[in-house]
C-alpha positions as CSV (number, residue, x, y, z in Angstrom):
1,X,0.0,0.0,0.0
2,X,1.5,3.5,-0.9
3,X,2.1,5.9,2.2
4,X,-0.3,8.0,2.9
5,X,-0.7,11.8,1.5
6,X,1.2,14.8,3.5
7,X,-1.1,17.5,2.5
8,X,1.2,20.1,3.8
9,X,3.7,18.5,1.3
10,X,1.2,18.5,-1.5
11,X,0.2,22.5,-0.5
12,X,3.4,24.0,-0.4
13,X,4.8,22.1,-3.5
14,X,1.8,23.4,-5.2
15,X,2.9,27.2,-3.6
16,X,-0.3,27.4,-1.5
17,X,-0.6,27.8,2.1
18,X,-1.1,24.6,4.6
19,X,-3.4,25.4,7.5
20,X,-2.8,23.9,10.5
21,X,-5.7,23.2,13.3
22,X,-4.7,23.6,16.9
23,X,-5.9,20.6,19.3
24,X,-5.1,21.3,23.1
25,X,-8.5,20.1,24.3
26,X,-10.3,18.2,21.9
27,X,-10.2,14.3,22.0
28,X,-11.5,11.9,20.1
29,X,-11.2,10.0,16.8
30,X,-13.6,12.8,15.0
31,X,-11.0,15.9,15.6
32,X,-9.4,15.6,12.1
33,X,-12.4,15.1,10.5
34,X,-13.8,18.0,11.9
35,X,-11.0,20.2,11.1
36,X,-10.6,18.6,7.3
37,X,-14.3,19.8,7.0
38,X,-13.9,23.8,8.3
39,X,-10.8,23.5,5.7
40,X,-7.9,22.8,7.6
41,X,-4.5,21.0,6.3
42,X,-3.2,19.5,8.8
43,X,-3.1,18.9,12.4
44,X,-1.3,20.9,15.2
45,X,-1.4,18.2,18.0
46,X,0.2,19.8,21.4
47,X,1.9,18.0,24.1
48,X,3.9,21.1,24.9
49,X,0.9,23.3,26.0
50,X,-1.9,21.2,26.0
51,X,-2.2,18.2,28.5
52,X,-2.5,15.7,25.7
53,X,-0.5,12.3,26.2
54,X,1.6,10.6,23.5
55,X,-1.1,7.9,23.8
56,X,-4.3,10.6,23.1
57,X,-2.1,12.4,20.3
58,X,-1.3,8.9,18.5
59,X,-5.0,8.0,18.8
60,X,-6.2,11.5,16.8
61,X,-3.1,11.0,14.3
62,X,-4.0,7.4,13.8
63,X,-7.8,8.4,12.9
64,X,-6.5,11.6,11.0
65,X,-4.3,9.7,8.7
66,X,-7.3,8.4,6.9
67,X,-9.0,11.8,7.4
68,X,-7.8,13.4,4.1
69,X,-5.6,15.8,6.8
70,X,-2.5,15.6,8.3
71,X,-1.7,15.0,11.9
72,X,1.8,16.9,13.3
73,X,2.5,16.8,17.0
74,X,4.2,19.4,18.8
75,X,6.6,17.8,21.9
76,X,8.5,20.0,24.2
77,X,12.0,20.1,23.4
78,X,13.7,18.2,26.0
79,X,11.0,15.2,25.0
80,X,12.0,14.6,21.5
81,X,11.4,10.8,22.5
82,X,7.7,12.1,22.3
83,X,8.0,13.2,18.8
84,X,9.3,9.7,17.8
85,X,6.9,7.8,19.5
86,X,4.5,10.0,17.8
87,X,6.1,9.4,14.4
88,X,5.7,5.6,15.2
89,X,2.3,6.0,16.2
90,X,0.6,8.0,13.3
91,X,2.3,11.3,13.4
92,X,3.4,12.6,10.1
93,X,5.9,15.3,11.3
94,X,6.9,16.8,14.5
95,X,7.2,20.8,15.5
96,X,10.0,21.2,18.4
97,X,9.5,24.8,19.9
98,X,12.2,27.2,21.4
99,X,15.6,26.2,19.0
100,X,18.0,28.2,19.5
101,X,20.9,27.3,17.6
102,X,22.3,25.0,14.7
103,X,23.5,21.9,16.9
104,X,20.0,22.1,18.6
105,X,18.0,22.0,14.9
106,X,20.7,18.8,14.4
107,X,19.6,17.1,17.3
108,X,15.8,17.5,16.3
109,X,16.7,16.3,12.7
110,X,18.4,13.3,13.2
111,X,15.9,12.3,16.0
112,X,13.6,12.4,13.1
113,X,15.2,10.9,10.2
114,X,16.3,7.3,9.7
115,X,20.0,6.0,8.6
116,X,22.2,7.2,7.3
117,X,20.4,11.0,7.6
118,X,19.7,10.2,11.5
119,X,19.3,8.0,14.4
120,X,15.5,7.3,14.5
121,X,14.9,3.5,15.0
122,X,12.5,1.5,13.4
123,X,9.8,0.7,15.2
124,X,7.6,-2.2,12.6
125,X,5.3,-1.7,10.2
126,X,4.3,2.2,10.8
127,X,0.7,3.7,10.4
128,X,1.7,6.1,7.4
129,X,1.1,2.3,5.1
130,X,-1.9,1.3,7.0
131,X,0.3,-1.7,8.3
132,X,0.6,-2.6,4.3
133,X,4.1,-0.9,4.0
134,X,7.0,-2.0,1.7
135,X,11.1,-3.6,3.2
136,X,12.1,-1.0,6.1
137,X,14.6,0.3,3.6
138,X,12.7,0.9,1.3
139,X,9.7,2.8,3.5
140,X,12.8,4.7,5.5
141,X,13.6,6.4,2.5
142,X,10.5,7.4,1.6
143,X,9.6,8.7,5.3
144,X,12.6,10.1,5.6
145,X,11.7,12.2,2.3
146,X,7.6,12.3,3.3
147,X,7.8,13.3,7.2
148,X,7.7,17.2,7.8
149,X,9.6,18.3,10.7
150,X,9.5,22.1,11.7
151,X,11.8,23.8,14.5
152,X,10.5,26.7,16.1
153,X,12.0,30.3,15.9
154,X,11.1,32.1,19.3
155,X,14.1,34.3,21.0
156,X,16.4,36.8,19.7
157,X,19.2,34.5,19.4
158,X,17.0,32.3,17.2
159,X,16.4,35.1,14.8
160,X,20.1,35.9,14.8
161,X,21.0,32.5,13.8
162,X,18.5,31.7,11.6
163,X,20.5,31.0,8.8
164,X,22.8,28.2,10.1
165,X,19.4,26.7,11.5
166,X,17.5,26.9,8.4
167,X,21.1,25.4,6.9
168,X,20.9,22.1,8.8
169,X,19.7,18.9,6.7
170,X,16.6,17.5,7.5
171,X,14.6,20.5,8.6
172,X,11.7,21.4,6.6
173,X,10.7,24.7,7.9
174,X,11.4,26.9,10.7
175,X,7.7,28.2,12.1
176,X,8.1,32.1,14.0
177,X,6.3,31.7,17.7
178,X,5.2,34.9,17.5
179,X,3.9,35.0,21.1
180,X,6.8,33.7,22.7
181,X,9.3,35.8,20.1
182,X,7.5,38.8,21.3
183,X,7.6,38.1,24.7
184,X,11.6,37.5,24.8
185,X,12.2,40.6,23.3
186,X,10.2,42.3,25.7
187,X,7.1,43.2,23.6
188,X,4.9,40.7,24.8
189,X,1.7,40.8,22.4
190,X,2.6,43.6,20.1
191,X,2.9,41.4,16.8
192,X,3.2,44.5,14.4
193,X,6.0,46.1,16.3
194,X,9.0,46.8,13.9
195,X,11.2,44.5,15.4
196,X,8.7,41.7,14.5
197,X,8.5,42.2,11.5
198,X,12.2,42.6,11.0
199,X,12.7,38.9,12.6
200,X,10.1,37.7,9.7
201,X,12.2,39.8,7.3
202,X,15.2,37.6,8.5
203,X,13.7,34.4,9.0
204,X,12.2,34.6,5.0
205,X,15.6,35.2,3.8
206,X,17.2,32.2,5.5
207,X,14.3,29.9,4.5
208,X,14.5,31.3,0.7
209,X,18.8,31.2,1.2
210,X,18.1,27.3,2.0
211,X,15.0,26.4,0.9
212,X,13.2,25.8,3.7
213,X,9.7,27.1,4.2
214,X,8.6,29.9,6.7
215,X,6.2,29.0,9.3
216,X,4.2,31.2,11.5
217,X,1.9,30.7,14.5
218,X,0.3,33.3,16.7
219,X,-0.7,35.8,13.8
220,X,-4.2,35.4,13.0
221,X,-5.6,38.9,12.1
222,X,-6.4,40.5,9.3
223,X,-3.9,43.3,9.5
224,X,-0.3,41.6,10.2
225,X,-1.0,38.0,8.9
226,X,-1.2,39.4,5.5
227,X,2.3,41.3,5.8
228,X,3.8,38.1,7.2
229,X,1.9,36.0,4.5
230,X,3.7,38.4,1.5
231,X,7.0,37.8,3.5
232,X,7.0,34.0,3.0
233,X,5.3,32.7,5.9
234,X,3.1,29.0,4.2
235,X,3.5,26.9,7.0
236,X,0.7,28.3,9.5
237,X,-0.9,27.5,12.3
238,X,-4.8,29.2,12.1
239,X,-5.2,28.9,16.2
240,X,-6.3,26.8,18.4
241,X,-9.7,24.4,19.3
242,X,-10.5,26.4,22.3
243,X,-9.6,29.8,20.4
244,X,-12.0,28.6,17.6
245,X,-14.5,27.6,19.3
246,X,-14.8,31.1,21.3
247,X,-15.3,32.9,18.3
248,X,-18.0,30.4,17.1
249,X,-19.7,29.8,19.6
250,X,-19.3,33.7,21.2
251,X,-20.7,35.0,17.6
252,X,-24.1,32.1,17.9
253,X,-24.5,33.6,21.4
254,X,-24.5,37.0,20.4
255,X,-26.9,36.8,17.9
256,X,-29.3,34.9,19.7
257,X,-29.0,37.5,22.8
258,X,-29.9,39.8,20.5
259,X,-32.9,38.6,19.4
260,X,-36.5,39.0,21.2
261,X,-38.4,36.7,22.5
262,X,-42.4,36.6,21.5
């Protein structure tokens, strides 16, 4: 059986941009399904701020996979054994947040790739086949060239070396945290200050240098993601359930308030 589709491979080689759903509270074997039918990409799975378990993130990739989205977890970055569990498990990439530096983007990569690019080990038949996959060699080289793997860009130092991080092998994109990149530089929440958009300015010329693809998360209005967007940013993360679900649910409530009853 062929492996399955990585729609954020298939969007961005097609020069579109992939979406990305947030789950930090919902459960369940429906989550990608729902998101594939509001129009999201792919899956943004946290374990580093939600209180999701590798065993409840494996569960939503597993039922995602088949979904016609694609499930990414986020670990935290001293659990990369997370990530590869997840990868295992029904994962299709991995997002590592707060990398710093070039030898920390090498550790994430080879965490993530098989011989001879990494270290990962193989763990049996893996999920991206449904169970029907081809030799290990042959299905390692084709998940090392199919699994997405994204480090994340949040401190001043970050931005300063983000061209020997987007130079490391094996890294596929290197997503701003605009929330946490705001807060280390000591302009917590204030996305459109100058400085901001300088760090995008630098980030998109790395990526472009190397050909990696910009990635942004915490931008979602209609003033700054725009600017971002025409900088290079592809890779995006649209917000999170309970973020969504807020502005759904808040707009339903509102209208009904509002109306009269007989």
């Amino acid at each position: 059986m062929p492996l399955v589709t990585n729609h954020v491979r298939k969007r961005l080689e097609a020069g579109e941009l992939a979406l990305g759903f947030g789950v930090h509270h919902l459960r369940g074997s429906a989550v990608g399904m729902l998101a594939k039918a509001a129009g999201y990409d792919w899956l943004f799975i946290d374990m580093e701020h939600g209180a999701t378990s590798v065993q409840e993130a494996t569960q939503i990739a597993i039922a995602a996979l088949n979904q016609g989205i694609t499930p990414i977890v986020r670990c935290c970055k001293d659990a990369l054994f997370e990530g590869t569990r997840a990868l295992d498990n029904g994962a299709m990439g991995v997002v590592v947040p707060h990398v710093d530096n070039a030898a920390e983007a090498k550790a994430v990569a080879a965490a993530y790739r098989f011989p001879p690019v990494g270290t990962r080990s193989w763990g049996g038949p893996p999920f991206a086949y449904n169970f029907a996959s081809p030799s290990p060699a042959e299905a390692q080289v084709e998940l090392n060239k199919d699994i997405f793997i994204t480090v994340m860009i949040e401190t001043p130092e970050a931005v300063e070396r983000a061209d020997e991080i987007a130079a490391v092998a094996g890294i596929d994109s290197l997503m701003i945290g605009t929330s946490d990149l705001t807060a280390s530089m000591g302009i917590a929440g204030q996305i459109g200050h100058a400085d901001v958009r300088a760090a995008y300015q630098k980030v998109s010329d790395a990526c472009r240098k190397h050909g990696k693809v910009m990635g942004m998360g915490g931008v979602y209005d209609e003033v700054y993601a725009p600017q971002y967007i025409a900088l290079g940013a592809r890779f995006l993360l649209s917000g999170s359930d309970h973020n969504l679900l807020l502005a759904g649910a808040g707009q339903r409530s509102k209208f009904l308030r509002g109306l009269q009853p007989a």
